[in-house]
C-alpha positions in Angstrom: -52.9 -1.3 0.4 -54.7 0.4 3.2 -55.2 4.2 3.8 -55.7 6.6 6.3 -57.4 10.1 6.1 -55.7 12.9 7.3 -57.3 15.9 9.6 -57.2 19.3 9.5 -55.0 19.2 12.4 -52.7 17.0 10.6 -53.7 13.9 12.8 -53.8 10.4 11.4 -56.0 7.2 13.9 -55.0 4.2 13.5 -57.0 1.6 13.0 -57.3 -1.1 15.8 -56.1 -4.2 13.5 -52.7 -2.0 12.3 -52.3 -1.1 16.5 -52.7 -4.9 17.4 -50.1 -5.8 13.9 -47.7 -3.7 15.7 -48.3 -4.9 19.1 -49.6 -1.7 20.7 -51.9 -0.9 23.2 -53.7 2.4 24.6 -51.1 4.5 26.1 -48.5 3.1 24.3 -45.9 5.3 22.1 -45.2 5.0 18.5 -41.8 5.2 17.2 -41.0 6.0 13.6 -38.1 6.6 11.2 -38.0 8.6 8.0 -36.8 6.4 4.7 -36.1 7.8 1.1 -39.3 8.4 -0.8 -42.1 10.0 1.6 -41.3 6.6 3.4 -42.0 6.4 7.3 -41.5 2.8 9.2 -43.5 2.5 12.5 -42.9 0.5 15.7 -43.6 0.3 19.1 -41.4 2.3 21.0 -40.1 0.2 23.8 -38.1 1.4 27.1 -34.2 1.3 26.7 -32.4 -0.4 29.7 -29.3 -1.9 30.2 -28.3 -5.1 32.5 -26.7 -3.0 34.8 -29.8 -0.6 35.6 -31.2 -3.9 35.6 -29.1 -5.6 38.2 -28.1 -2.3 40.2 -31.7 -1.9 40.7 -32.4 -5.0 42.9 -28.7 -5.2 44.1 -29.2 -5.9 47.6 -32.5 -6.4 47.9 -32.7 -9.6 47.6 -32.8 -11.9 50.9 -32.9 -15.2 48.5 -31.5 -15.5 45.3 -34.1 -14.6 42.6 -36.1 -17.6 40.6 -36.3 -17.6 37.0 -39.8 -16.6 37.4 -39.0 -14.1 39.1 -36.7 -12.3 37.0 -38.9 -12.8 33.8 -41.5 -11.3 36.2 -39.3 -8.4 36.7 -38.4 -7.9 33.5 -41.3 -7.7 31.9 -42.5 -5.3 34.3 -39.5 -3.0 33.5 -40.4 -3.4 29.6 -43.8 -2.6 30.4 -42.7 0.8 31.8 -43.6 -0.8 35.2 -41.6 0.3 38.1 
């Protein structure tokens, strides 16, 4: 098992191989839960959206219907935190 030192201002870094396990980059947010025993589970926070905000968003807009492409393209920009 790995371990991290702690600071004096109560900061842990995390080292670039745990960052890239749990698929995060520079900028990125960290979510984490408490569990029973001093436990904390990490992950990558990741934007909360719903189909609607999703569709109601590019209602309209559209002049052709959408590709396949295109909506992956979209959608991964919204999960991206891309506007």
């Amino acid at each position: 098992m790995a371990s991290l030192s702690v600071t004096a201002k109560g900061q842990v870094t995390l080292k670039r191989d745990l960052l890239q396990h749990l698929g995060i980059k520079a900028g990125e947010r960290i979510d984490f839960d408490k569990l029973p025993g001093g436990e904390l589970r990490l992950k990558a926070a990741r934007p909360k959206g719903s189909i609607k905000n999703f569709i109601g968003r590019h209602a309209g807009k559209a002049k052709r219907p959408m590709t396949v492409d295109e909506m992956n393209e979209i959608a991964a920009a919204a999960w991206a935190g891309e506007e």
